[in-house]
C-alpha positions as CSV (number, residue, x, y, z in Angstrom):
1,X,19.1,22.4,4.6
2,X,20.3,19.4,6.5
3,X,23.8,17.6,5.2
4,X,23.2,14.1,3.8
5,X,23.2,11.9,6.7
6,X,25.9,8.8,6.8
7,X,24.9,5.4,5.4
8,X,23.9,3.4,8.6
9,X,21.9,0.7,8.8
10,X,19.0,0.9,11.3
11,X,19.3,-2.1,12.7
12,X,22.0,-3.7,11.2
13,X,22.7,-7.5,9.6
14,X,18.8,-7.8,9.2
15,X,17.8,-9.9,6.2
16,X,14.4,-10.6,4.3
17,X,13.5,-13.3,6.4
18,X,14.3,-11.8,9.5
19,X,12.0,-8.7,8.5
20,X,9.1,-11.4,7.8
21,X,10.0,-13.0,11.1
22,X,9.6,-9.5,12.8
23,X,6.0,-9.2,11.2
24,X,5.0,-12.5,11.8
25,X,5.5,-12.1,15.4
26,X,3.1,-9.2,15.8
27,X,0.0,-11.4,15.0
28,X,-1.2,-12.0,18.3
29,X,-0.8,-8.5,19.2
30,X,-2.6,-7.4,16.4
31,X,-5.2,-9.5,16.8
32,X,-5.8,-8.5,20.1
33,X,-6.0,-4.6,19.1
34,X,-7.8,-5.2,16.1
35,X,-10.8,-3.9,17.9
36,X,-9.6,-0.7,19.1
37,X,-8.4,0.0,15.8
38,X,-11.9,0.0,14.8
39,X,-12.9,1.7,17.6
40,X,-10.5,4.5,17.5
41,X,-10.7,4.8,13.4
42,X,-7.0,5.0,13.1
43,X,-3.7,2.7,14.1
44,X,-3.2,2.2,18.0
45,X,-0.1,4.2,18.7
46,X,0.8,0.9,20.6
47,X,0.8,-0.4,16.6
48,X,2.4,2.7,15.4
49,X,5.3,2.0,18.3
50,X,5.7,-1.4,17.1
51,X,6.1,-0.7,13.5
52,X,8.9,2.2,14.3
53,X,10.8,-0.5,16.6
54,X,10.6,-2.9,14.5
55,X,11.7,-0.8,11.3
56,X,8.9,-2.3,8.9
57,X,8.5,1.4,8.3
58,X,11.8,1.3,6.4
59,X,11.4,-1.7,3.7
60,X,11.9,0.9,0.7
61,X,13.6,3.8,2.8
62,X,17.1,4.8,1.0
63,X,20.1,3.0,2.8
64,X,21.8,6.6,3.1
65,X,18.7,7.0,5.3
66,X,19.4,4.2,7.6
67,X,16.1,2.3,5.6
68,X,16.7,-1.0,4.4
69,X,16.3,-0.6,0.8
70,X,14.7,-3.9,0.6
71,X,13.6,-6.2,-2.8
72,X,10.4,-5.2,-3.9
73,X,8.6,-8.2,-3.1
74,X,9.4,-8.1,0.7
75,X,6.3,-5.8,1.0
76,X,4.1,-8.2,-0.5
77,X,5.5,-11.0,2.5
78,X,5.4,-8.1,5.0
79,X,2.2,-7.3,4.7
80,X,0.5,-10.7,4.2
81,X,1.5,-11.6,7.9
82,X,0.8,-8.2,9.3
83,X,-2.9,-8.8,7.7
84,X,-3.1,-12.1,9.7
85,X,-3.2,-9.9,12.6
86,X,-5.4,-6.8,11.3
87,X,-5.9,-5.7,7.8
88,X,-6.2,-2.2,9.3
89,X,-2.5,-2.2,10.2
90,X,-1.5,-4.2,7.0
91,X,-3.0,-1.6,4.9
92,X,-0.9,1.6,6.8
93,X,2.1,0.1,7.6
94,X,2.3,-1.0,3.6
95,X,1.4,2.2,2.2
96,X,3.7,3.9,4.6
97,X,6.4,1.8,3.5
98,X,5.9,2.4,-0.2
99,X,5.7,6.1,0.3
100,X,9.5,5.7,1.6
101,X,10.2,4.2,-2.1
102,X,8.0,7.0,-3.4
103,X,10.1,9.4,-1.6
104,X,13.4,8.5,-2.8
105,X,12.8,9.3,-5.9
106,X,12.3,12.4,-5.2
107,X,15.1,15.3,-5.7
108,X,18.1,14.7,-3.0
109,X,16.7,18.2,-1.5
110,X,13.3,17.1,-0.5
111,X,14.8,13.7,0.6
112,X,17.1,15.5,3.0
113,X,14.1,18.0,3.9
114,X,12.0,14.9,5.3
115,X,15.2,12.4,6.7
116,X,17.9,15.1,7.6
117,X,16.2,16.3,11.2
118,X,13.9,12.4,11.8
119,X,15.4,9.2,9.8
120,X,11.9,7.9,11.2
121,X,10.0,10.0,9.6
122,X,7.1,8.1,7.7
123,X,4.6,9.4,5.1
124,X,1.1,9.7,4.1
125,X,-0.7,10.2,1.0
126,X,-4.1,11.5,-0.6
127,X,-5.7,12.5,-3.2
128,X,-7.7,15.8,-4.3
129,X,-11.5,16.0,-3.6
130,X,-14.3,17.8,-5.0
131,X,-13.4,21.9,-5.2
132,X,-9.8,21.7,-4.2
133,X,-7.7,23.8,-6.6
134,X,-4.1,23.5,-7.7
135,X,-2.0,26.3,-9.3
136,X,1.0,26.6,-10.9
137,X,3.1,30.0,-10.1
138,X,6.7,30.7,-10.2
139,X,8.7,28.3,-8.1
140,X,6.0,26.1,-7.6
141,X,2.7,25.1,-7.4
142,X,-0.3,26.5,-4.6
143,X,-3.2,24.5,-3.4
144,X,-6.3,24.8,-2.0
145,X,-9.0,22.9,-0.5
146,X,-9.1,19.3,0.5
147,X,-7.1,16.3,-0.3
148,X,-8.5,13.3,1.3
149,X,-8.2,9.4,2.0
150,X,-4.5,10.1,3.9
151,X,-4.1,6.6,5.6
152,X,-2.3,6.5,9.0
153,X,-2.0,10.9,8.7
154,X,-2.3,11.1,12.3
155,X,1.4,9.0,12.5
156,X,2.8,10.9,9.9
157,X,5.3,14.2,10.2
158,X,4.7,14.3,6.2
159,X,2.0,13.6,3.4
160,X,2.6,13.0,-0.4
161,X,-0.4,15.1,-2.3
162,X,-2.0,13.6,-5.9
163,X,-1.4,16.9,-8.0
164,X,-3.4,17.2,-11.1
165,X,-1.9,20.4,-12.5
166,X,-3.5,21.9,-15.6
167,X,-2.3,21.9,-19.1
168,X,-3.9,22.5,-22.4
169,X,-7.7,22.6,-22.5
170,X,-7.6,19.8,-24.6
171,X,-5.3,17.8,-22.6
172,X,-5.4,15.3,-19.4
173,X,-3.7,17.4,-16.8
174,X,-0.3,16.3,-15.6
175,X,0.2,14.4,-12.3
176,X,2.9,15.0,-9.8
177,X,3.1,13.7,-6.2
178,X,3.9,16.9,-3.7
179,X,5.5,16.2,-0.3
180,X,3.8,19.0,2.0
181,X,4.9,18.8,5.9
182,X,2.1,18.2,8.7
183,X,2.6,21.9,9.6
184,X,0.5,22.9,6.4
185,X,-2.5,21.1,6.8
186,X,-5.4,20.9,9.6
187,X,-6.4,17.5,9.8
188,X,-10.4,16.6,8.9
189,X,-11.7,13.7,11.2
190,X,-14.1,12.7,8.5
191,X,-13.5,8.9,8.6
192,X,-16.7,6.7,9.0
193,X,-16.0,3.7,7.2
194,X,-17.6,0.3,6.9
195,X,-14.4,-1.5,6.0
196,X,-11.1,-0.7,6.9
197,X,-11.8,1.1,9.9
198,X,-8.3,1.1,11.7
199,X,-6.7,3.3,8.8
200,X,-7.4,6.2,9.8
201,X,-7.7,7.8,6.0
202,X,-8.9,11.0,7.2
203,X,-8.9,14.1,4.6
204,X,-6.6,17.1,5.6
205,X,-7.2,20.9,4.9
206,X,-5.3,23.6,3.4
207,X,-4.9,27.0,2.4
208,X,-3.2,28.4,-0.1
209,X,-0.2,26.6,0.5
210,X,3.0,27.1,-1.2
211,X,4.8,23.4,-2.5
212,X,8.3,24.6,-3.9
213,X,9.2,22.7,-6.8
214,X,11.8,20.7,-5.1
215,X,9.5,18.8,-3.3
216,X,7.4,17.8,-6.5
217,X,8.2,14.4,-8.4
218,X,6.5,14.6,-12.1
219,X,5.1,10.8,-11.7
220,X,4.9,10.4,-16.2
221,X,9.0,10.6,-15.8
222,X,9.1,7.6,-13.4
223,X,7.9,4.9,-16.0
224,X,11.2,3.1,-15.6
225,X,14.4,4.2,-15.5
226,X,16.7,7.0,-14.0
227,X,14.5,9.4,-11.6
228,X,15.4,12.5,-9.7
229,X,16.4,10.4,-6.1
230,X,18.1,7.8,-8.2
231,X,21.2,9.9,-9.0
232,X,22.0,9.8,-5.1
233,X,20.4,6.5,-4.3
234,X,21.4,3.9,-7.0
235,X,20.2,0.4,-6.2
236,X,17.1,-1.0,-9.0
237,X,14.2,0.0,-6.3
238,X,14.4,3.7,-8.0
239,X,14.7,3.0,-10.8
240,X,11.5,1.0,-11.3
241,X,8.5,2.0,-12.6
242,X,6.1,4.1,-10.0
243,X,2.4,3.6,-10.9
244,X,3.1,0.3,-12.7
245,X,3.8,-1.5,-9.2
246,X,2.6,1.0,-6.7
247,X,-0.4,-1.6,-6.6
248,X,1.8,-3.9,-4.8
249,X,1.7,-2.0,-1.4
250,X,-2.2,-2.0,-1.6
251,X,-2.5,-5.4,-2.6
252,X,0.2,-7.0,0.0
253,X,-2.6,-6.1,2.9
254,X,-5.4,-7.8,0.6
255,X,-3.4,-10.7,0.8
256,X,-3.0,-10.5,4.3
257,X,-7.1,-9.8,5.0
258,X,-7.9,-12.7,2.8
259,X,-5.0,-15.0,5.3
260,X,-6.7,-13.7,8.3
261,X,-9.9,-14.6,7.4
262,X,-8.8,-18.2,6.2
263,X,-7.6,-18.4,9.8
264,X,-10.6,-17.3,11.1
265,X,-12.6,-20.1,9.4
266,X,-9.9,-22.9,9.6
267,X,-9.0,-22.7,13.3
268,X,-12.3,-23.5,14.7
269,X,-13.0,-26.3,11.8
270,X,-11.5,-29.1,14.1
271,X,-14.3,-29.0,16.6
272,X,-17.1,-27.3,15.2
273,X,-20.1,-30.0,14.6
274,X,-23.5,-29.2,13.4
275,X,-26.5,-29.6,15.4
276,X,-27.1,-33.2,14.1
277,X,-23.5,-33.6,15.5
278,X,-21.7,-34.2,12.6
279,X,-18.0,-32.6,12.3
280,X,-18.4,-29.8,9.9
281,X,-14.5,-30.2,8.4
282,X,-15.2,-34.0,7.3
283,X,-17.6,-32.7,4.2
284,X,-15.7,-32.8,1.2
285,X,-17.4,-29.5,0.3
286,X,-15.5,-28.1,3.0
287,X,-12.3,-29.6,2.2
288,X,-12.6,-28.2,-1.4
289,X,-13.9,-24.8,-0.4
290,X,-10.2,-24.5,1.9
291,X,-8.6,-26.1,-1.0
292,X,-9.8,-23.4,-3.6
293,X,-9.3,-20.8,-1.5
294,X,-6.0,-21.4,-0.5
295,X,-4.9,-21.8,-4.0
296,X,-6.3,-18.2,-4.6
297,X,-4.7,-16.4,-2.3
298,X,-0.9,-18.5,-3.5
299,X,-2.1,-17.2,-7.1
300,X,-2.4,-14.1,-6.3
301,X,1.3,-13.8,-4.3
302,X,3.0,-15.9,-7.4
303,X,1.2,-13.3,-9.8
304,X,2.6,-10.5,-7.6
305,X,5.8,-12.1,-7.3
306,X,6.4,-12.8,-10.8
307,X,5.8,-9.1,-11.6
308,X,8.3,-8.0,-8.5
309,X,11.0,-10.2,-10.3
310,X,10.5,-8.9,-14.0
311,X,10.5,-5.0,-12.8
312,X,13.7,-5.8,-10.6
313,X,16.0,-7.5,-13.1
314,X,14.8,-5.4,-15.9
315,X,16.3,-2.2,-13.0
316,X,19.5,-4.1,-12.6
317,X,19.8,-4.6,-16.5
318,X,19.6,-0.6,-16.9
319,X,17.1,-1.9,-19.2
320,X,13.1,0.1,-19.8
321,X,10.3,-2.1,-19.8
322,X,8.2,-2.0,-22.6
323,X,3.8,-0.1,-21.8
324,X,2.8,-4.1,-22.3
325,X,5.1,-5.4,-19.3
326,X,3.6,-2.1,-17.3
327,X,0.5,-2.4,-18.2
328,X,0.6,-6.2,-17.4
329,X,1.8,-5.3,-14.3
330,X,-0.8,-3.1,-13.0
331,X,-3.0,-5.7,-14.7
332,X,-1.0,-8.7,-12.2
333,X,-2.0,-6.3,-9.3
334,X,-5.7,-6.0,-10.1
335,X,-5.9,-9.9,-10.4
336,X,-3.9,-10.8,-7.0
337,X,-6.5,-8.7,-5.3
338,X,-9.5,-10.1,-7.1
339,X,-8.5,-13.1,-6.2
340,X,-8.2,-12.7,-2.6
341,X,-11.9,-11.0,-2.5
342,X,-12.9,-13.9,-4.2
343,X,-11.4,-16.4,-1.9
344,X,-12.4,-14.8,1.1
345,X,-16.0,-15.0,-0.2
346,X,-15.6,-18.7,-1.1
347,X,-14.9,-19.4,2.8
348,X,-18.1,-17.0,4.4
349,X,-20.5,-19.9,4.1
350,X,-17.7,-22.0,6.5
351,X,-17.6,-19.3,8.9
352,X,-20.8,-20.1,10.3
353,X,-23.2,-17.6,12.2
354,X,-20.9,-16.3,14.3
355,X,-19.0,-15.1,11.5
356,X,-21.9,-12.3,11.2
357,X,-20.6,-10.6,14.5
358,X,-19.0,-7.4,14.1
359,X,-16.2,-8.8,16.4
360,X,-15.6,-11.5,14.7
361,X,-12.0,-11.5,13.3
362,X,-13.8,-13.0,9.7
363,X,-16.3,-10.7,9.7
364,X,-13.7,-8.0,9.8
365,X,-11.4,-10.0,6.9
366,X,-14.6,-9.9,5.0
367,X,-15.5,-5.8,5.2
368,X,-11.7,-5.2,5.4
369,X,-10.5,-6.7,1.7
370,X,-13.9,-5.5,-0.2
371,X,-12.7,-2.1,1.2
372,X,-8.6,-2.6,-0.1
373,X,-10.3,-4.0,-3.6
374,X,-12.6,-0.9,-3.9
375,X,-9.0,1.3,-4.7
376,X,-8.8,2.0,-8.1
377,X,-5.4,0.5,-8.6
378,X,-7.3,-2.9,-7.6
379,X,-10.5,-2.7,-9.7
380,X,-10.8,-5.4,-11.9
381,X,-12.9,-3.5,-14.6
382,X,-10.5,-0.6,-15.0
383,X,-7.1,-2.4,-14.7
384,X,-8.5,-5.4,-16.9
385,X,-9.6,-3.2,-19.6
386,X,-6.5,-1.6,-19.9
387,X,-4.5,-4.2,-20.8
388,X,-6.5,-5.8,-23.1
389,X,-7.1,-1.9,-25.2
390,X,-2.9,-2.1,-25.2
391,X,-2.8,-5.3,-26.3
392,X,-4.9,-4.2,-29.3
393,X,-2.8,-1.3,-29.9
394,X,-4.7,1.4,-27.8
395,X,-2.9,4.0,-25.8
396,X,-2.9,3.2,-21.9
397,X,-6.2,5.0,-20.3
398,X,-3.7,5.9,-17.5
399,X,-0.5,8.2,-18.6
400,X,0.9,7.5,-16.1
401,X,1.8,3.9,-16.8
């Protein structure tokens, strides 16, 4: 086992704004590769390069890492100007990032397993599909089958698995994420996607694959509080509750889409006329649609930013927060993305027939954050209903909060 490597900066004296500055920067490039994303169903590895170099990789990694070790809401600003550019790369580098805070959490030995030989080493997820079986045995757990939707898997040296491991019959099974390296899976190119296109979310393959329990993280324990990772990597991050704010690295690129495709619509608005030769951005119903809309998408990062600040100092204060405040906050997330879906869709009658292209940069705003709002942790119904059952003194539909 790798020794614990030295607490060095990656790049050092690099603050918050900087980090956004980094991001915002990329825009034009992103832009211009947004199409071979699609084309290519996964991130550029020009992208992939960039987002190594740049270290917007390592928002969340532990500091003894070289990561940053950032505030929780950086991801959110992060990932609102990567969207700008292309939702496609919003959406990986953001999940990648939080798997970083996802992964130290975990035990010191599967931190050092992943970081010891490549402090660049980034992460992918997914989750179990239909026939996939998981096993408990003695050390450990063994899978089988298929886990799928693993965004940006083709960049990634590791993956975090959803376990659902059996209990009683009469009880929900019990979730753990499972970090499995890339040499124990065969990678499914299974992604045809109307939205989204760039992520390359592709399912991966295994079987029956050992996962030693060092490498599992029991996600009910991580509700707030003192984790497995936490005894070697102290600062709030954590120590904060996992699926409460996980939402907040899927939502941060809905943010971004929904900027991009504002963009998309204002840029043009100066000179576009109709065919009568009136200028389209003189009609007040113009004006108030950009108005609205813009005012959606700062409710939606106040809502997010709001719940970043409650988790953090409730982390510094040693202090639990209560199922309401996690429920809420999963409930904060769900709203921030509805209201970016909604405000993109308030601007598609301004983007005018050339908005219907599938090059066009709104059109691919517009398929890009209905995609991002389709995962669970950002469905309105689900997330919604939640909170109000708590409020009326129902249990959470989701142990895991």
């Amino acid at each position: 086992m790798p020794s614990r490597p030295d607490s060095t900066p990656a790049t050092p004296n690099l603050t918050r704004d900087d980090l956004i500055a980094r991001a915002r920067d990329m825009i034009p490039a992103l832009r211009g590769r947004a199409a071979e994303a699609e084309a290519l169903r996964r991130l550029p590895d020009a992208t992939n390069e960039a987002f190594q170099a740049s270290g917007l990789y390592r928002l969340y990694q532990p500091r003894r890492y070289g990561g940053y070790e950032m505030d929780f809401q950086l991801q959110i600003d992060v990932a609102a100007e990567i969207g700008r550019g292309c939702g496609s790369s919003a959406w990986v580098q953001s999940i990648l990032a939080s798997h970083s805070w996802v992964h130290g959490m975990m035990s010191e030995t599967a931190q050092d397993e992943v970081w010891g030989p490549d402090p660049d080493a980034v992460i992918a997820s997914a989750s179990p599909a239909r026939g996939s079986t998981t096993t408990p045995v003695d050390g450990g757990i063994v899978i089988d089958g298929r886990w799928s939707f693993a965004s940006g898997v083709d960049h990634c040296t590791w993956t975090h698995l959803n376990l659902f491991v059996p209990t009683a019959p009469s009880k929900p099974p019990q979730h753990y994420f499972a970090a499995v390296p890339a040499r124990d899976y065969a990678i499914v190119d299974d992604w045809y996607v109307a939205g989204m296109r760039g992520t390359g979310s592709k399912s991966i393959e295994f079987k029956q694959c050992l996962i030693p329990s060092h490498r599992l993280l029991d996600s009910h324990a991580c509700v707030g509080g003192p984790t497995a990772g936490s005894a070697v990597n102290p600062g709030p991050l954590f120590r904060m509750p996992l699926f409460a704010l996980f939402g907040h690295g899927i939502v941060g690129p809905a943010v971004g889409m929904a900027l991009g495709a504002y963009d998309a619509v204002l840029e043009p608005l100066a000179s576009r006329r109709s065919v009568a030769g009136v200028a389209i951005g003189d009609q007040p119903t113009v004006q108030v649609r950009l108005a609205e809309a813009s005012a959606e998408i700062d409710a939606a990062r106040g809502l997010l930013k709001a719940a970043s600040d409650e988790a953090t100092a409730l982390a510094l204060a040693d202090t639990l927060p209560a199922l309401e405040q996690r429920v809420r906050w999963r409930r904060n997330c769900a709203y921030a993305g509805a209201l970016c879906l909604r405000a993109v869709e308030r601007l598609y009658p301004l983007a005018g027939a050339n908005g219907l292209a599938d090059t066009s940069p709104f059109q691919r705003a517009f398929r890009d954050v209905h995609a991002a709002c389709a995962h669970i942790a950002l469905t309105w119904d689900v997330q919604g209903a939640n909170y109000g059952g708590v409020l009326l003194g129902a249990a959470s539909t989701d142990p895991k909060l």
